[in-house]
C-alpha positions as CSV (number, residue, x, y, z in Angstrom):
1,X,151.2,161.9,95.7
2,X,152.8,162.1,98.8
3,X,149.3,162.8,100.6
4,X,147.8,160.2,98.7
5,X,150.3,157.3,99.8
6,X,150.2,158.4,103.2
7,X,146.2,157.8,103.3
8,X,147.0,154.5,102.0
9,X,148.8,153.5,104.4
10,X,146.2,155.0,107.2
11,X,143.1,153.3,106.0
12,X,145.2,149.8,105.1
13,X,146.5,149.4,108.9
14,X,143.6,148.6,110.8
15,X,142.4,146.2,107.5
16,X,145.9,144.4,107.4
17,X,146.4,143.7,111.2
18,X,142.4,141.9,111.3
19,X,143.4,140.1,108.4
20,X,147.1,138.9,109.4
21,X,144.9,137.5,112.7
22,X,142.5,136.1,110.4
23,X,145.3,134.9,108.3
24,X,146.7,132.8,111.8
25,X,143.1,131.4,112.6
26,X,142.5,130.1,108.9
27,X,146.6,128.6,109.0
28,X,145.6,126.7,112.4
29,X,142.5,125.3,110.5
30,X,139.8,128.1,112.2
31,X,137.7,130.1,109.6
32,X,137.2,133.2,111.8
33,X,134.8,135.3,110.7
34,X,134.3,137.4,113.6
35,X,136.9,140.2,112.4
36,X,134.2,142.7,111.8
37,X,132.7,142.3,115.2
38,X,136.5,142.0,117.1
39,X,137.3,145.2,115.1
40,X,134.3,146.9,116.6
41,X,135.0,146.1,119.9
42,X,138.5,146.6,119.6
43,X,137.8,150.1,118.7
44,X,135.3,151.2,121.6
45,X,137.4,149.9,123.9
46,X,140.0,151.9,123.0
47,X,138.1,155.3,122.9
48,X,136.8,154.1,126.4
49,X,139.8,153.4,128.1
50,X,141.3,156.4,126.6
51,X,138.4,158.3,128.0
52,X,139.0,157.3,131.2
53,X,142.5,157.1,131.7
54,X,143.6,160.1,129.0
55,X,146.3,157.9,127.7
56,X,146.0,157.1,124.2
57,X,148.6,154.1,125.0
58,X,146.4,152.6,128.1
59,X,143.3,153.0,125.4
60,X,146.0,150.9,122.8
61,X,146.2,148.0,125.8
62,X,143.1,148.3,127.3
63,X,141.6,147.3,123.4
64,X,143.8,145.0,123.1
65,X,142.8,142.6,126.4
66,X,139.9,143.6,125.9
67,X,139.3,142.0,122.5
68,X,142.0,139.1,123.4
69,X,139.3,138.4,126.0
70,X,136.3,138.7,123.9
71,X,137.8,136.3,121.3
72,X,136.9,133.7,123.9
73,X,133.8,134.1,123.1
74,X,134.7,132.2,119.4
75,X,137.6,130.5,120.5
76,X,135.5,128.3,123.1
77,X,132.8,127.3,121.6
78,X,134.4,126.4,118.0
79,X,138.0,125.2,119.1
80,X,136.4,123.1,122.7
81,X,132.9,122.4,122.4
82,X,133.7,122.4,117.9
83,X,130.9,124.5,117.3
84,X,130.5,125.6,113.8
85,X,132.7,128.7,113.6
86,X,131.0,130.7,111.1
87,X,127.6,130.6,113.2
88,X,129.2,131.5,115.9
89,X,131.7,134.2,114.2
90,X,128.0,135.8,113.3
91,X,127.0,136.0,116.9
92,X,129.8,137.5,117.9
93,X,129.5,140.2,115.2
94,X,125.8,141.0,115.7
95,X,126.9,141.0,119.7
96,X,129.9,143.6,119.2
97,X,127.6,145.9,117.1
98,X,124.3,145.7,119.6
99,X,126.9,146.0,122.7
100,X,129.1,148.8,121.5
101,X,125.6,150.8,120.6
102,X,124.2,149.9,124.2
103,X,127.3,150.3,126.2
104,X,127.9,154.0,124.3
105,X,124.4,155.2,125.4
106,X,125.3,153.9,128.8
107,X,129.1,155.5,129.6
108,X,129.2,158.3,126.9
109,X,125.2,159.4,127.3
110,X,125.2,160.4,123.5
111,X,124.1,157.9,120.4
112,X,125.8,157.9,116.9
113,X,129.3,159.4,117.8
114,X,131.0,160.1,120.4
115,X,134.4,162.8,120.6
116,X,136.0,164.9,123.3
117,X,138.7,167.1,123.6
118,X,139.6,165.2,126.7
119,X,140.2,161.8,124.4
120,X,143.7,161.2,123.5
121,X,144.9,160.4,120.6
122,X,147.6,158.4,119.2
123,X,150.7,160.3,118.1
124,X,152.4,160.5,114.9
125,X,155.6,159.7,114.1
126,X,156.4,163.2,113.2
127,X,155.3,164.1,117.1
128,X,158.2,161.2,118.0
129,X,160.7,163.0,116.4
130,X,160.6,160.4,113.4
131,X,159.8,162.8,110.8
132,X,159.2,161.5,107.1
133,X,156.9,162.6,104.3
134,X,154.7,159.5,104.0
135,X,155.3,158.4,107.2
136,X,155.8,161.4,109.3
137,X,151.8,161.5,109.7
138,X,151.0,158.1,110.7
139,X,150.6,156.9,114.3
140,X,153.3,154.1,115.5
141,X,151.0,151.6,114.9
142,X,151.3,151.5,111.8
143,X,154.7,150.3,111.0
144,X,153.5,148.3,113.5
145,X,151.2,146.7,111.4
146,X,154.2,145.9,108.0
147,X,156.5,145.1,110.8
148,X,153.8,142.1,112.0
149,X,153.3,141.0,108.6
150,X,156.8,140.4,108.5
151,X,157.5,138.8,111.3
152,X,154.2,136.5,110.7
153,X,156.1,135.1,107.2
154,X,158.8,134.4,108.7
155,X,157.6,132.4,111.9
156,X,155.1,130.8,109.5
157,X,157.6,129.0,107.0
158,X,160.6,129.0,109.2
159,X,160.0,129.0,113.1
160,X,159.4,125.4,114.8
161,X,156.1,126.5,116.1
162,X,154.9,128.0,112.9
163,X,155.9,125.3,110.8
164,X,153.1,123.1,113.7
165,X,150.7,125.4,113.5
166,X,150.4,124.9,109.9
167,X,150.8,121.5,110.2
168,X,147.5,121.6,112.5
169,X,145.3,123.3,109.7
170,X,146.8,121.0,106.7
171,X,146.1,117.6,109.0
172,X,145.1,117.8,112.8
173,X,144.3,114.0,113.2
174,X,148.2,113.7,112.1
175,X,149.6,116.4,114.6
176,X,147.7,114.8,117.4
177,X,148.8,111.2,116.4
178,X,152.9,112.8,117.2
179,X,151.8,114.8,120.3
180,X,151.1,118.2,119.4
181,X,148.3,119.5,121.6
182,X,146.1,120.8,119.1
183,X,143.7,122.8,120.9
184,X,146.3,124.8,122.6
185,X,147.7,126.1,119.4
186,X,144.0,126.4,117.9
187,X,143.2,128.7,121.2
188,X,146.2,130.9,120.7
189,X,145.4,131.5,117.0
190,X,142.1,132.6,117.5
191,X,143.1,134.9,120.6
192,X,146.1,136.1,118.6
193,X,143.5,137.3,116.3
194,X,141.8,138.7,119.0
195,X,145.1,140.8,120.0
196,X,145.7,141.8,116.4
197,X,141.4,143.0,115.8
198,X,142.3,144.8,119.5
199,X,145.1,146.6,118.0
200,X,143.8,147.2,114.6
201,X,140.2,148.6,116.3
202,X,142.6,151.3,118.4
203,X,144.7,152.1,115.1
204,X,140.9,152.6,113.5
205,X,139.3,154.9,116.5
206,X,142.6,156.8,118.0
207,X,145.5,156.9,114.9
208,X,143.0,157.2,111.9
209,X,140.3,159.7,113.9
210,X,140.1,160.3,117.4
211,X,136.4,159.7,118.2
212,X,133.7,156.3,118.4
213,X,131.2,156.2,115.9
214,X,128.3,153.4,116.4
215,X,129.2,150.7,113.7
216,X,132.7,152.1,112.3
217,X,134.1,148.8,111.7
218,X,132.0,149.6,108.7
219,X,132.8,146.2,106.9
220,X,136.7,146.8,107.5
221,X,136.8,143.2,109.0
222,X,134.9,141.8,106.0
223,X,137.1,142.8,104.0
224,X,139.9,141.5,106.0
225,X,138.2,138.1,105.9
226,X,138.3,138.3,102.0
227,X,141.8,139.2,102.2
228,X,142.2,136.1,104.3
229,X,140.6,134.2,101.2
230,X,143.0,135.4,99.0
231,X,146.5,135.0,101.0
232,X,145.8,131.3,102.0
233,X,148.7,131.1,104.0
234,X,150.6,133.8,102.7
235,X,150.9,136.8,105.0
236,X,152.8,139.1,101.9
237,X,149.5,138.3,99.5
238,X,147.6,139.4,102.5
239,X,148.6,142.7,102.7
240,X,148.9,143.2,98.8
241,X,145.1,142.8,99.3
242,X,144.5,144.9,101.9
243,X,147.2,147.7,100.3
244,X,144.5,147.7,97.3
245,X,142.0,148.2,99.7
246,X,143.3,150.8,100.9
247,X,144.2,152.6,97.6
248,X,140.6,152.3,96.8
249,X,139.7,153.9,100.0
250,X,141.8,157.0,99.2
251,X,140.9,157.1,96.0
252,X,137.2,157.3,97.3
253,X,138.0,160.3,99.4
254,X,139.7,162.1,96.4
255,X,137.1,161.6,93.9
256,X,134.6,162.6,96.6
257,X,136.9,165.8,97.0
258,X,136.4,166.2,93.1
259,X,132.9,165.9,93.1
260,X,132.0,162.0,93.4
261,X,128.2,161.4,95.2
262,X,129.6,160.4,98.5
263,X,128.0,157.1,98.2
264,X,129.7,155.9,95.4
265,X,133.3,156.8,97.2
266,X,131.9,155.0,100.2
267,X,131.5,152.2,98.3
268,X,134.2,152.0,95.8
269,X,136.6,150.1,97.9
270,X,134.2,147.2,98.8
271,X,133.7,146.6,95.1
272,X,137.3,146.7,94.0
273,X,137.8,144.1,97.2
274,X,135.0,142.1,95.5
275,X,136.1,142.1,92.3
276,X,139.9,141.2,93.2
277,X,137.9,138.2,95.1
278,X,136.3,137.2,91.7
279,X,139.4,137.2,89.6
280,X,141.8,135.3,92.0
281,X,138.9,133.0,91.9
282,X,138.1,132.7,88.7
283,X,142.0,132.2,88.4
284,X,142.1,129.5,90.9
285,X,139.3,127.6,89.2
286,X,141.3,127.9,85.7
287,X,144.5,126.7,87.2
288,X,142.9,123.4,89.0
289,X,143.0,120.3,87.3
290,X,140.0,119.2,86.0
């Protein structure tokens, strides 16, 4: 039980810190669905400054400007020049997985995966001297990732800046019409999310495995957008999502241990998302008044 929870907590991290970004964009009244792609990149450039610098930690802030920066590349166009989001969101996504594959051949000289003793990777807790059983084997980031949650639901219903921010998303003609400048708060949503994919894609390529695989995201930020569905504005519903998530992604492995086709364990956790989709739905459309 103790291994299973602990692989729990591994696979949910990198899901729950795209989705708490996501979570901030969707708040501020920005559908961002450009997790998967941030995630991606977020992940390469973390292996690659790693790479070339041998610290895991330089990898963990070089992903993370790196990704704050490419969030620009959604930020701009939907939040200044109000381009539709989600076509943009799937530019940026089909750019991060064409880019990461190109830029791999390019630095690394190999295709599909890429590993080295050289590459550093993130420590566990145990390593720190924070020994536990569950969480002994996790990399600091990931109480990183609870810890953010937290401090997202409280900022949201109880810091002054919070409280705008969702103010913004529920009514943005209002805010302006009292001052607030909403494309500045808009801007740092979306790069906030950027920061959180950056930190989540380094959790994902140096605390979970220590290597870059073309496309490893492998739907991770999808399923942080669904979470985002799901949560609304609620950061704690968020992660409930992405802990199931990450239940059924253990699970997956287990049964694949036991003798489940690999495929089927590969895909268990996207369905279980799915469904969980459906049924909040379904509930949500049985609760509204007719």
């Amino acid at each position: 039980m103790t291994t299973f929870l602990a692989a729990v907590l591994t696979a949910t991290a990198p899901v729950v810190l795209a989705a708490l970004g996501g979570l901030l964009c969707s708040v501020s009244g920005v559908f961002n669905m450009a997790l998967e792609g941030q995630l991606l990149w977020g992940a390469f450039t973390a292996v690659l400054f790693s790479h070339l610098t041998g610290s895991a930690w330089l990898g963990v802030a070089g992903a993370v400007l790196c990704t704050t920066l490419y969030a620009l590349l959604l930020s701009v166009p939907a939040v200044t020049f109000r381009a539709d989001p989600v076509v943009v969101a799937v530019g940026t996504n089909l750019l991060a997985l064409g880019l990461t594959a190109f830029l791999m051949r390019q630095i690394f000289g190999s295709g599909g995966t890429f590993s080295s003793p050289e590459l550093a990777g993130l420590p566990t807790l145990a390593a720190l001297g924070l020994d536990a059983p569950v969480a002994g084997s996790q990399s600091p980031l990931v109480p990183v990732a609870f810890l953010l949650v937290a401090a997202a639901a409280w900022w949201l219903g109880h810091a002054r800046s919070g409280l705008r921010l969702r103010g913004i998303g529920q009514h943005a003609e209002a805010a302006e019409s009292i001052g607030l400048r909403v494309p500045l708060y808009r801007h740092a949503a979306v790069l906030g999310a950027g920061a959180l994919c950056g930190l989540g894609g380094a959790q994902l390529a140096l605390g979970n495995v220590t290597l870059f695989s073309e496309g490893m995201s492998a739907g991770r930020g999808w399923v942080a957008v669904v979470a985002v569905m799901l949560a609304g504005s609620r950061p704690w519903l968020g992660l409930a999502a992405c802990l199931l998530f990450g239940a059924a992604e253990a699970l997956g492995f287990r049964l694949q241990g036991l003798g489940l086709p690999q495929q089927a364990a590969d895909a268990a956790p996207y369905l279980i998302t799915l469904l969980a989709l459906v049924v909040v739905a379904a509930a949500r459309r049985k609760e509204a008044p007719v």
